[in-house]
C-alpha positions as CSV (number, residue, x, y, z in Angstrom):
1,X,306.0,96.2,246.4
2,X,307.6,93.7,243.7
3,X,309.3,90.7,245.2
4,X,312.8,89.9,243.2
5,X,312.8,86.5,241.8
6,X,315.9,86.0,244.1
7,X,313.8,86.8,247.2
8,X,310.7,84.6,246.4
9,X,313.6,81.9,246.0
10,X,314.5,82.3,249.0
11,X,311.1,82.6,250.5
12,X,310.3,79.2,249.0
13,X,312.9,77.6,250.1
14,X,312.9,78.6,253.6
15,X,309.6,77.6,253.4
16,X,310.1,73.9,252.1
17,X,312.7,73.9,254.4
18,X,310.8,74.7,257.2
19,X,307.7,72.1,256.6
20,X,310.6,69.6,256.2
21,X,312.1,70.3,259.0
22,X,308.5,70.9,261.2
23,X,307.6,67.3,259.8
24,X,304.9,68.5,257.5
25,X,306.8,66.9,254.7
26,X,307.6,63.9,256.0
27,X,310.8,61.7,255.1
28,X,309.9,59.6,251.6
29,X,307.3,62.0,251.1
30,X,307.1,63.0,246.9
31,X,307.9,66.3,246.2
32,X,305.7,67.5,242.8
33,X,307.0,71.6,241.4
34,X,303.6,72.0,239.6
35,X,301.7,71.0,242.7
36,X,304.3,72.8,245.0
37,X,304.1,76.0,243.0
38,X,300.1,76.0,243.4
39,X,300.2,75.3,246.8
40,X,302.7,78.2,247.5
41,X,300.8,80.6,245.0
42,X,304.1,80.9,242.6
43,X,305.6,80.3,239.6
44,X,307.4,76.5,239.1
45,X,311.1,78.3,238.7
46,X,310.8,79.8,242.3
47,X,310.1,76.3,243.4
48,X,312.6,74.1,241.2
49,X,315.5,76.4,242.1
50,X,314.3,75.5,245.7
51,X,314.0,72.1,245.6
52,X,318.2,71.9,243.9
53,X,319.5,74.4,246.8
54,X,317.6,71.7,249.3
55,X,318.9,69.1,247.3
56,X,322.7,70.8,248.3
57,X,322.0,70.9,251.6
58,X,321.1,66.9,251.6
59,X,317.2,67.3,252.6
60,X,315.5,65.9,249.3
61,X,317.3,63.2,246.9
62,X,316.4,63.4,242.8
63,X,315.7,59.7,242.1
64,X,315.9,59.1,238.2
65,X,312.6,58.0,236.6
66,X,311.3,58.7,239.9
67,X,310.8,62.1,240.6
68,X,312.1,64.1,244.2
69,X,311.5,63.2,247.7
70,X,312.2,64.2,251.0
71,X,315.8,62.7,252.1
72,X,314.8,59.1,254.0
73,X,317.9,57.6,255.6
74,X,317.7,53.9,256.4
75,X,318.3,53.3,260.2
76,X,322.2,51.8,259.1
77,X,322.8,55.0,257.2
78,X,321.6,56.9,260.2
79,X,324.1,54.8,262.9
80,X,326.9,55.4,260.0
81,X,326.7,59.0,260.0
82,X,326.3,59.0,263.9
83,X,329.2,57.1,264.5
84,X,331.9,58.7,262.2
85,X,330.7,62.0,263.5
86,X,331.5,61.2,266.8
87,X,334.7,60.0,266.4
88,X,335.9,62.9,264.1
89,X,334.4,65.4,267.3
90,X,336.1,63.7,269.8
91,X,339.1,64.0,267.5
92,X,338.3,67.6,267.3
93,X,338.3,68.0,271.2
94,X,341.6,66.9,271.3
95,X,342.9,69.5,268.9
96,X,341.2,71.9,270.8
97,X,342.6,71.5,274.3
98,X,345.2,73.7,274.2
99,X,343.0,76.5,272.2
100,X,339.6,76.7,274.1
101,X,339.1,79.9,275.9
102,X,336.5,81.0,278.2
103,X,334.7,82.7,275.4
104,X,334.2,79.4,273.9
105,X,333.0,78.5,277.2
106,X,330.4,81.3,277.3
107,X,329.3,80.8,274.3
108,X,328.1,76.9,274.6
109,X,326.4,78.1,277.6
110,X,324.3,80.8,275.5
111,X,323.6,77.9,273.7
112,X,322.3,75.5,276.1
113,X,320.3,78.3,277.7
114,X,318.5,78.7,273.9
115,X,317.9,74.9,273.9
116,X,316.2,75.2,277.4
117,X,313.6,77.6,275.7
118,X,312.7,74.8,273.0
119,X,309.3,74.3,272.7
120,X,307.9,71.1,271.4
121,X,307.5,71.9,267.8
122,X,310.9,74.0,267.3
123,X,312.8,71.8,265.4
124,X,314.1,74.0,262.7
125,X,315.6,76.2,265.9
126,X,316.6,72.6,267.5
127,X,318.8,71.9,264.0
128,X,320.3,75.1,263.6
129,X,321.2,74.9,267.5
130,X,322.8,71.5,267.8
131,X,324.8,72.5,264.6
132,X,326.1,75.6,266.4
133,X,327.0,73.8,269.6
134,X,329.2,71.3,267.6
135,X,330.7,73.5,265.2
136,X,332.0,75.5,267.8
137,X,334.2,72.5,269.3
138,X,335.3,72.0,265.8
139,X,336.1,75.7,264.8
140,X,337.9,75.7,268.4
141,X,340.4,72.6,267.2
142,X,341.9,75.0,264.6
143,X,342.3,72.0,262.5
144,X,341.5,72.9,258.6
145,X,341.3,69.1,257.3
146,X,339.5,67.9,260.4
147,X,336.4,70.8,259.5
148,X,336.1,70.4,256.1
149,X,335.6,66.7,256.3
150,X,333.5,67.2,259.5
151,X,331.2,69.9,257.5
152,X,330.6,67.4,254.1
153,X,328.6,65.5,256.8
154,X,326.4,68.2,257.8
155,X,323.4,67.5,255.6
156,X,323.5,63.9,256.6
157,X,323.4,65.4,259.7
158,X,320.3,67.0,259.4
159,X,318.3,63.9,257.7
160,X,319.3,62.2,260.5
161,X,317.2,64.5,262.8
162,X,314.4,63.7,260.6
163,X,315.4,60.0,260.9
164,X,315.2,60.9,264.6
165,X,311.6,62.2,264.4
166,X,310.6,59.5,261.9
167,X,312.2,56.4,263.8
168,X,312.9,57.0,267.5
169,X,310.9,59.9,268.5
170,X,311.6,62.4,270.9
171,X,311.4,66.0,271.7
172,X,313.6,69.4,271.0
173,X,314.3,70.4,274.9
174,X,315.5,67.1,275.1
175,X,318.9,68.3,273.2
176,X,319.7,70.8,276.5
177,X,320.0,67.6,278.3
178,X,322.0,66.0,275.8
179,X,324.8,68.7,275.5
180,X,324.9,69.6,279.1
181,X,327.3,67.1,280.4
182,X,329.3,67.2,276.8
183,X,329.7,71.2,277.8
184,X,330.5,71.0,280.9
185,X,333.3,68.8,280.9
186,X,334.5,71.6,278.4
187,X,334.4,74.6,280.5
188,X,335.7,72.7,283.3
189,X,339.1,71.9,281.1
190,X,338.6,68.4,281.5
191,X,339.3,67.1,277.9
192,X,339.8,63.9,278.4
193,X,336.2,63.3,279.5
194,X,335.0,65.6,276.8
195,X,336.4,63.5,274.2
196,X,334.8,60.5,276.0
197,X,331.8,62.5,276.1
198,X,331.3,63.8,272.4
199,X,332.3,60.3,271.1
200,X,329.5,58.7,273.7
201,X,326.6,61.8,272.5
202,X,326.8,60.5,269.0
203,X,327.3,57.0,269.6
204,X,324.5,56.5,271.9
205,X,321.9,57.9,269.3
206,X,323.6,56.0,266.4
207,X,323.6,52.4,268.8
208,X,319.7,52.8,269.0
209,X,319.6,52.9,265.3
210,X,321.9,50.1,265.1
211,X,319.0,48.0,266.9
212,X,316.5,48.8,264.3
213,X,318.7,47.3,261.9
């Protein structure tokens, strides 16, 4: 059976994606098509149209003169991201006092019990988790221009994880743990200390960067 140049696209870059994400490519690391599309056994389109939809999504930068490499964010990029994402969830929380429901309830802890079965390599499963988990609080606020400037730092979001990897360390189950106290506080109706709490969960990350400054 043929595979559609749209598929192997797509096949490519969930693969790139994945290796990124796994920390096979590592942050910094030079990203060559020709030697890319040998490795992978295709043609360099498949892999160039890869390497722009990756480039969308914030996890590879095209450096002029240079050539493309994995996204590297500086430790003060990393605690800038961190910190304005906090303040723009707890901001979020507060919207979405008087709209959570207990289906928003059940669904964080769906969530949480998916981090629990984290194993130590599952960090494309750890992104696309933590994402959910924060999303929902920010769907639940209702609040159009709160998620659409939330969502433009989503990639960032996701470089920091591999700033995470690259500069603190750290494992995937370790983001149950994290979220726990963030959730309960929400399911509990105690939004106050949610807001407290979803301000503290990104600050806390983003003050340990800080120190590497």
């Amino acid at each position: 059976m043929r595979i559609s140049y749209q598929s192997l696209k797509e096949v490519v870059t969930d693969r790139l994606r994945r290796e990124i994400f796994e920390g096979v490519r590592k942050p910094g690391d030079h990203l060559v098509e020709q030697a890319l599309a040998a490795e992978y056994g295709v043609s360099r389109g498949p892999v160039r149209d890869a390497i722009a939809q990756l480039g969308q999504e914030g996890l590879v930068q095209v450096l002029p003169r240079r050539g493309t490499f994995v996204t590297e964010l500086t430790p003060l990029e990393a605690w800038e991201v961190y910190t304005l994402r906090g303040h723009l969830e707890g901001m979020a929380v507060r919207c979405a006092a008087s709209r959570w429901t207990p289906a928003h309830s059940a669904r964080l802890e769906e969530l949480l019990a998916h981090m629990v079965s984290l194993g130590p390599h599952d960090w494309y499963r750890a992104i696309e988790l933590d994402q959910q988990f924060h999303h929902l609080i920010v769907q639940a606020a209702a609040n159009r221009t709160l998620t659409q400037i939330y969502q433009t730092l989503d990639s960032k979001v996701v470089a920091c994880f591999l700033a995470v990897k690259h500069y603190l360390g750290g494992m995937p189950i370790e983001m149950a743990d994290r979220h726990r106290d963030l959730a309960a506080a929400l399911q509990q109706g105690d939004f106050g200390r949610a807001e407290t709490l979803a301000v503290d969960h990104w600050a806390e990350t983003g003050a340990r960067f800080q120190n590497l400054t």
